[in-house]
C-alpha positions in Angstrom: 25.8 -28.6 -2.7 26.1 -25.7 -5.0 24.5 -22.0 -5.0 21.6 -21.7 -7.2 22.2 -20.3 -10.2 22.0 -16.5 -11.2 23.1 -15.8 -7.3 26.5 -15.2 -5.4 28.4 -16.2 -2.9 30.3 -13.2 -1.4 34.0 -14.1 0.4 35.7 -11.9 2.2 39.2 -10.5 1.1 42.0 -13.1 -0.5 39.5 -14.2 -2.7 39.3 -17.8 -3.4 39.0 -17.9 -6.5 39.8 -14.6 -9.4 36.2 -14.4 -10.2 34.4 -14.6 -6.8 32.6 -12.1 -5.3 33.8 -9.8 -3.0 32.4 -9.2 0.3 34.5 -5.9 0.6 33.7 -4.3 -2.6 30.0 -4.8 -1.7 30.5 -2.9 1.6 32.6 -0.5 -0.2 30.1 0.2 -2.6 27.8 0.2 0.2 29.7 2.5 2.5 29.8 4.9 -0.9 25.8 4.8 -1.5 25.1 5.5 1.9 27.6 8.4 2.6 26.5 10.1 -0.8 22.7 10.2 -0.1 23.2 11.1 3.6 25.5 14.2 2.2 22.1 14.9 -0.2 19.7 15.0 3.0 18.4 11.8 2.2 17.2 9.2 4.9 17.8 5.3 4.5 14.2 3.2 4.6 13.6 -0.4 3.8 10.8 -3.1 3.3 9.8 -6.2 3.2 11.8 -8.9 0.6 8.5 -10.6 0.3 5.4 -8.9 -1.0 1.7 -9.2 -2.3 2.1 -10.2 -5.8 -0.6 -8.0 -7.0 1.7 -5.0 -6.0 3.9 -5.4 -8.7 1.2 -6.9 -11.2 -0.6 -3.2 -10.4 2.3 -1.8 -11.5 3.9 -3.5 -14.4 1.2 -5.6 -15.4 0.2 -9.3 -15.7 3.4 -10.3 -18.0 5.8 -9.4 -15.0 4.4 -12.7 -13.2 6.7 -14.7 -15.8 10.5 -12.7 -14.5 9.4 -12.9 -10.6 9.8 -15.5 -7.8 6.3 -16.3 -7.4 4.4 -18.3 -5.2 0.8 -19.2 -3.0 2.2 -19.0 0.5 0.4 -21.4 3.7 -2.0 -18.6 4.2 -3.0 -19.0 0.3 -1.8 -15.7 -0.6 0.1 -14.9 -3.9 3.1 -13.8 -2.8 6.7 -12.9 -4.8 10.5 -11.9 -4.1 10.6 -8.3 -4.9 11.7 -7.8 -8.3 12.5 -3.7 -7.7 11.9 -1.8 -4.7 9.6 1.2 -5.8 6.2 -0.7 -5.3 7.1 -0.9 -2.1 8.5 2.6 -1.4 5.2 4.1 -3.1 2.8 1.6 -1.1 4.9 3.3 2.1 4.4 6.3 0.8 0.8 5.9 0.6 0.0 4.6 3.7 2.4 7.4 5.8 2.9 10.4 3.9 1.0 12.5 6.1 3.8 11.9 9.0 6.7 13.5 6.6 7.3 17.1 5.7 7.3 17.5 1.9 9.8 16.9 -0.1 10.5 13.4 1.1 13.6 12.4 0.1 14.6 8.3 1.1 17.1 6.0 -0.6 17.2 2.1 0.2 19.8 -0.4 -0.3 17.5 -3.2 -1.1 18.4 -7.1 -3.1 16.2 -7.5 -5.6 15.2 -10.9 -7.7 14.1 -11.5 -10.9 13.5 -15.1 -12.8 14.9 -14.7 -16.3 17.8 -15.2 -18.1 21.3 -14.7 -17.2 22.8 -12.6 -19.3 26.4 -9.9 -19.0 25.7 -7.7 -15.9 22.6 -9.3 -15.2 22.1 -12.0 -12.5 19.3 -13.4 -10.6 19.3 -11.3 -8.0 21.4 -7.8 -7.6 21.8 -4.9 -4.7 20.2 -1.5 -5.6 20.7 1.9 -4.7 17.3 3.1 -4.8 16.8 6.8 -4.1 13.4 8.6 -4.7 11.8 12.5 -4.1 8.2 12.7 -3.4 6.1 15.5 -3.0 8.1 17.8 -5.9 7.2 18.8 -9.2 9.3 21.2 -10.0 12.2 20.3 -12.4 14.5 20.9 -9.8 13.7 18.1 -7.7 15.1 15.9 -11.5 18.0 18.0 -11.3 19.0 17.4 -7.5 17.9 13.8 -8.0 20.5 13.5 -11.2 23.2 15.4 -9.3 23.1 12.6 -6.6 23.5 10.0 -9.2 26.7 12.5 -10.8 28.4 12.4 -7.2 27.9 8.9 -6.5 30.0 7.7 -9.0 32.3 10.5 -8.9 32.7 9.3 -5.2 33.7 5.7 -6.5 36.5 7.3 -8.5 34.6 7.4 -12.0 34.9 10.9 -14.0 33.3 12.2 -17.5 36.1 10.4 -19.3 34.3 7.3 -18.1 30.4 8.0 -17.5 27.7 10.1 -18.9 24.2 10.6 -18.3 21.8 10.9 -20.7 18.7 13.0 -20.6 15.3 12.8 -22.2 12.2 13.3 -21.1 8.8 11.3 -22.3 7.2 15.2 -22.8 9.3 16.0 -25.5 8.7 12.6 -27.3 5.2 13.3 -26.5 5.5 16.6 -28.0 7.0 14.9 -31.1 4.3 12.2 -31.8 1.4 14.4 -31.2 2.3 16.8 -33.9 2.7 14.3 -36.6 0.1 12.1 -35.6 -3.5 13.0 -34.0 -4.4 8.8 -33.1 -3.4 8.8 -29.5 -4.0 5.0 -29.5 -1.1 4.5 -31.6 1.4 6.6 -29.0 2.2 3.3 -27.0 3.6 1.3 -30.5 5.8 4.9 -31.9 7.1 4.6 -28.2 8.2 0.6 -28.3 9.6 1.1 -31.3 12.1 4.2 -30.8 13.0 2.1 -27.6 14.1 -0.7 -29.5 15.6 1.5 -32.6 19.0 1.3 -30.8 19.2 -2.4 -31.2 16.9 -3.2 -33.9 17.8 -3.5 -38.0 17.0 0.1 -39.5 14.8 -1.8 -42.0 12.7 -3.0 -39.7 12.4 0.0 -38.0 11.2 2.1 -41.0 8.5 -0.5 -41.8 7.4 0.2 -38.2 7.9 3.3 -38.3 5.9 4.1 -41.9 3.2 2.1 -40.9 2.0 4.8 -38.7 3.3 7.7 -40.6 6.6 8.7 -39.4 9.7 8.2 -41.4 13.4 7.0 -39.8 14.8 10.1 -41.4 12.8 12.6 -39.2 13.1 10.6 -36.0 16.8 9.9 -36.3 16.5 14.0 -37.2 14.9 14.5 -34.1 17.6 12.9 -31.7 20.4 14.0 -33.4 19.2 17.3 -33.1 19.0 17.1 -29.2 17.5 20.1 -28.7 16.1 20.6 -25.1 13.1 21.2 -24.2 12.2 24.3 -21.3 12.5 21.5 -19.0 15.5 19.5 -20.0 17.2 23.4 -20.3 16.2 24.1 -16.9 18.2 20.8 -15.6 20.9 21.5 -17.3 21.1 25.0 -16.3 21.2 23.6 -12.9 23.4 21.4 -13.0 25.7 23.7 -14.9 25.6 26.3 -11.5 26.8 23.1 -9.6 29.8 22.5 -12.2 28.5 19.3 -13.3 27.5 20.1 -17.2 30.5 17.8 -18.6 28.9 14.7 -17.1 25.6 15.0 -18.4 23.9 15.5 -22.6 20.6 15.6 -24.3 19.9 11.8 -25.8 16.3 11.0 -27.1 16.8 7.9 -27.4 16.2 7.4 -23.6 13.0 6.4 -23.4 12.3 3.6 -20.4 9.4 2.2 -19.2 6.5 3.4 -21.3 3.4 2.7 -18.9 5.7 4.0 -16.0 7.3 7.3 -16.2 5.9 10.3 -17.2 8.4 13.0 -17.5 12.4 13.0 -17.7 14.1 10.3 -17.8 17.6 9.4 -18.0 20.2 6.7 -17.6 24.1 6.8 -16.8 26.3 4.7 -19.5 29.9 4.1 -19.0 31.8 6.4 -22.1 33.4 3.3 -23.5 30.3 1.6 -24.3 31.5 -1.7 -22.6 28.1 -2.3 -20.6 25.0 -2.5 -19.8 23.6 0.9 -18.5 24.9 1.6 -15.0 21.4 3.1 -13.2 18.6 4.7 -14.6 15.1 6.7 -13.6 12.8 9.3 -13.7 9.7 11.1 -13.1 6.7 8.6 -12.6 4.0 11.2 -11.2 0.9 8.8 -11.3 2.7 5.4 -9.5 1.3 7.0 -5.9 -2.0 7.4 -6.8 -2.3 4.0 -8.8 -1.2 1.7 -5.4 -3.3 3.4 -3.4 -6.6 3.7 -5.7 -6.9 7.0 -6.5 -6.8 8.3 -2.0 -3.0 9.6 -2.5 -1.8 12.0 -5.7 1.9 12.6 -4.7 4.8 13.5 -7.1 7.3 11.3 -7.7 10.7 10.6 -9.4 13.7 8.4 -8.7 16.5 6.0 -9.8 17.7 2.6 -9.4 21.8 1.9 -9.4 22.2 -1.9 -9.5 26.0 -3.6 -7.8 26.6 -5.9 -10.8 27.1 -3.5 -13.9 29.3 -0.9 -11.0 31.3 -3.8 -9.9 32.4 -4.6 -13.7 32.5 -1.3 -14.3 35.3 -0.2 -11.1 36.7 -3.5 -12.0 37.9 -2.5 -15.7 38.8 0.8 -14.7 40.9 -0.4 -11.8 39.1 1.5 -9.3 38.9 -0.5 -6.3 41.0 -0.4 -3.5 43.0 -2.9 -2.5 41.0 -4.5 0.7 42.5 -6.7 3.4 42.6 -7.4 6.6 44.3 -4.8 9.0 44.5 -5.2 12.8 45.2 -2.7 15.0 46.8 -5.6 17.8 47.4 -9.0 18.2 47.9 -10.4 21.7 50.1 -12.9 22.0 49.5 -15.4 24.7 52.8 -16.6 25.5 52.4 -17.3 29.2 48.7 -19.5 29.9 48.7 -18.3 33.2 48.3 -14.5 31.6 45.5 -15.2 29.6 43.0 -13.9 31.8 44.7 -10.9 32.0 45.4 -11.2 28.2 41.2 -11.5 27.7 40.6 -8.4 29.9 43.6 -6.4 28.0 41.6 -7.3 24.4 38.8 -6.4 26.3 39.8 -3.0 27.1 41.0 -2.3 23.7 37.4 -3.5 21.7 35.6 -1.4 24.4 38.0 1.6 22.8 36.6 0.7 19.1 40.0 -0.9 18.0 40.0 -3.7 16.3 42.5 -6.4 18.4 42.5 -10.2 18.1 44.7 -13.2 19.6 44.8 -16.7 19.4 42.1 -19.0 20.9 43.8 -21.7 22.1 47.5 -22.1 22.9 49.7 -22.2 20.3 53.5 -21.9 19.6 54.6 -18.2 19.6 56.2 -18.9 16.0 52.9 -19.5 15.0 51.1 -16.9 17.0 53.6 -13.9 15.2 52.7 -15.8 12.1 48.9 -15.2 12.4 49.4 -11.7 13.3 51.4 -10.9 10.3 48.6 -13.0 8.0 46.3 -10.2 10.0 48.2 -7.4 8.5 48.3 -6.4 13.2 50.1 -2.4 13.5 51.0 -4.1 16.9 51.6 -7.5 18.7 51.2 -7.2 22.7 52.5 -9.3 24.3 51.7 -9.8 28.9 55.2 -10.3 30.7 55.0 -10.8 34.6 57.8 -8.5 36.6 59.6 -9.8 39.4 57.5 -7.5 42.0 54.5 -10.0 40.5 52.9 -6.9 38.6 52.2 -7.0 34.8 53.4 -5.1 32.3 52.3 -5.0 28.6 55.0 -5.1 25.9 53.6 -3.2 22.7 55.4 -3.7 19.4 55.2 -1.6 16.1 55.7 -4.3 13.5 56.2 -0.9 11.0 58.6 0.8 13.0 60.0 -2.1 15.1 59.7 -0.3 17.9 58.6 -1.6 21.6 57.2 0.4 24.8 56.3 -1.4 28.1 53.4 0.0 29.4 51.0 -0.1 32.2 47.9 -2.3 30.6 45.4 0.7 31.5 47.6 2.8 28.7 47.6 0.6 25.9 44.4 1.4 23.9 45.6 5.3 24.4 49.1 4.5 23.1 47.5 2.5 20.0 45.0 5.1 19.6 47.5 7.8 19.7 49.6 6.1 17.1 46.8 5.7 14.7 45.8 9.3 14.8 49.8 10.2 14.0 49.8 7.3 10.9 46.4 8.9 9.9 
């Protein structure tokens, strides 16, 4: 039987095979998203991985049907995996916002699924980092919002040598098109065509572009420039009082989901130009009020960091630690008769949050010291009966080679203790 394809299997540390995904980097990652947006104030929610199709059909439209997971369910509802998580977040929002003191400020660590092709840094399904303001329309809640992104991957080891944001904002675009051209109805084709100018032939882009009376020359003229607007100035005047100017610039070419956000928007790129963008977001003021039908107008802006792109990404730079297994004790069970007193030992240590293992059955003590060594154990214990019929434990430091008998009610304090010295 094999996985289906455009989803992983994640092993824990050796890896099987050189390509396989690693359980630890997720929780690394993980452990990195979380700690970042607790240190920002924000508070972890989550939802459901099945939702009401129409949710994201609301959102995105009819053609997202053909990139979801999609199906009737037994209570003939039309159903899908979630293909991103801020449907969901706003529908929450909706429905509770009147329990929460303004701003709200959530992050999720959600899987996401989408049905479409597999491409480099895109898979069938991926972890987010999902974090969202609501409730805020002052630039500042953009600026706090891109700060977090900043910190996260500085937290993961990444500096400006290897990431940079870049900033636009749909305003100033808007600003753009509406002084060269008064037919608002054309607004949505100038926009689909400066997001595609990165990738498209310049040819084609100044028939596009002509054809509603713009030239290539003045928009090319126009990012280059990258002057920013009051708003863009006021984020990075922010940013600049927190010291984190050299990680972000102006870049109009930015432009992301037209029918979505309203406001700034921006997207982190690794320097090298090696990959896909690493996250990306923005304002999207009018998502609130569209789920709920017009009952809740709430503010809101927010970005989405995906695991497969920061996973390549650590991976090239050789940023990831090296993970493996590390035991505080292995018990050796060298007498049967001790193992009782061996289980309540173990015992005592797990119920002192160390980590302590020994072998399940009885086994050659060669091969017990081999398994604790292939658990990378700071200590083997081992029971030994005294003549006077009490038992003592025998603690070894497999680092130091050291060995301390010791009264089994002072062992977790004597492992503890040597922790906090190694530490």
């Amino acid at each position: 039987m094999e996985r289906l394809p455009g989803f992983r299997d994640f092993y824990p540390e050796p890896l099987p095979q050189p390509d396989a995904w690693s359980a630890n980097v997720r929780t690394h990652i993980f452990d990195t998203w979380r700690a970042v947006a607790r240190r920002y104030g924000f508070q972890e929610y989550d939802g459901p991985p099945l939702e009401s199709l129409e949710l994201f059909t609301t959102k995105s439209g009819a053609e997202i049907v053909g990139q979801l997971y999609n199906f009737t369910d037994k209570g003939e509802r039309p159903i899908a995996l979630r293909p991103e998580m801020t449907p969901t977040l706003a529908r929450m929002i909706a429905a509770s916002e009147r329990a929460y003191k303004k701003p709200i400020k959530w992050f999720a660590l959600p899987q996401l699924f989408r049905y479409e092709r597999q491409q480099k840094g895109r898979l069938r399904e991926h972890f987010q980092f999902n974090a969202d303001i609501f409730g805020e329309n002052d630039v500042a809640a953009d600026a706090e919002l891109i700060a977090l992104l900043i910190d996260t991957l500085r937290a993961l080891g990444l500096t400006s040598d290897d990431f940079v944001i870049r900033l636009s904002s749909r305003n100033a675009w808007q600003d753009f098109f509406s002084t060269r051209c008064l037919e608002t109805s054309k607004a949505y084709d100038f926009y689909q065509i400066i997001d595609k100018m990165e990738r498209e032939d310049p040819a084609k882009s100044e028939a596009l572009l002509q054809a509603l009376g713009f030239s290539l020359a003045e928009v090319k003229h126009f990012i280059e420039s990258a002057v920013p607007t009051a708003e863009l100035q006021l984020i990075l005047d922010n940013l600049k009082a927190r010291g984190l100017a050299e990680f972000i610039r102006i870049d109009y070419n930015v432009i992301r989901g037209l029918a979505y956000y309203t406001g700034v928007v921006f997207e982190a790129f690794d320097c090298k130009g090696e990959f896909r963008a690493i996250a990306g977001g923005g304002r999207y003021n009018n998502l609130v009020k569209l789920l709920s039908g017009g009952k809740v107008d709430l503010a809101g802006l927010g970005f989405g960091m995906g695991d497969v792109v920061l996973t390549e990404l650590l991976k090239a730079r050789k940023l990831l630690p090296q993970f493996g297994v590390k035991l505080p004790a292995y018990c050796l069970v060298e007498d049967e008769t001790l193992r009782p007193a061996t289980l309540g030992l173990i015992q005592t240590l797990r119920d002192a949050g160390l980590g302590a293992d020994y072998p399940l059955v009885a086994t050659k003590p060669d091969k017990q010291f081999k398994r604790a060594q292939e658990l990378n154990a700071e200590h083997v214990i081992r029971l030994d009966r005294q003549e006077d019929h009490s038992v003592v434990a025998k603690v070894k430091n497999l680092k130091t080679r050291t060995e301390v008998d010791l009264p089994l009610a002072e062992v977790a304090g004597h492992i503890l203790s040597a922790k906090t010295t190694t530490q």
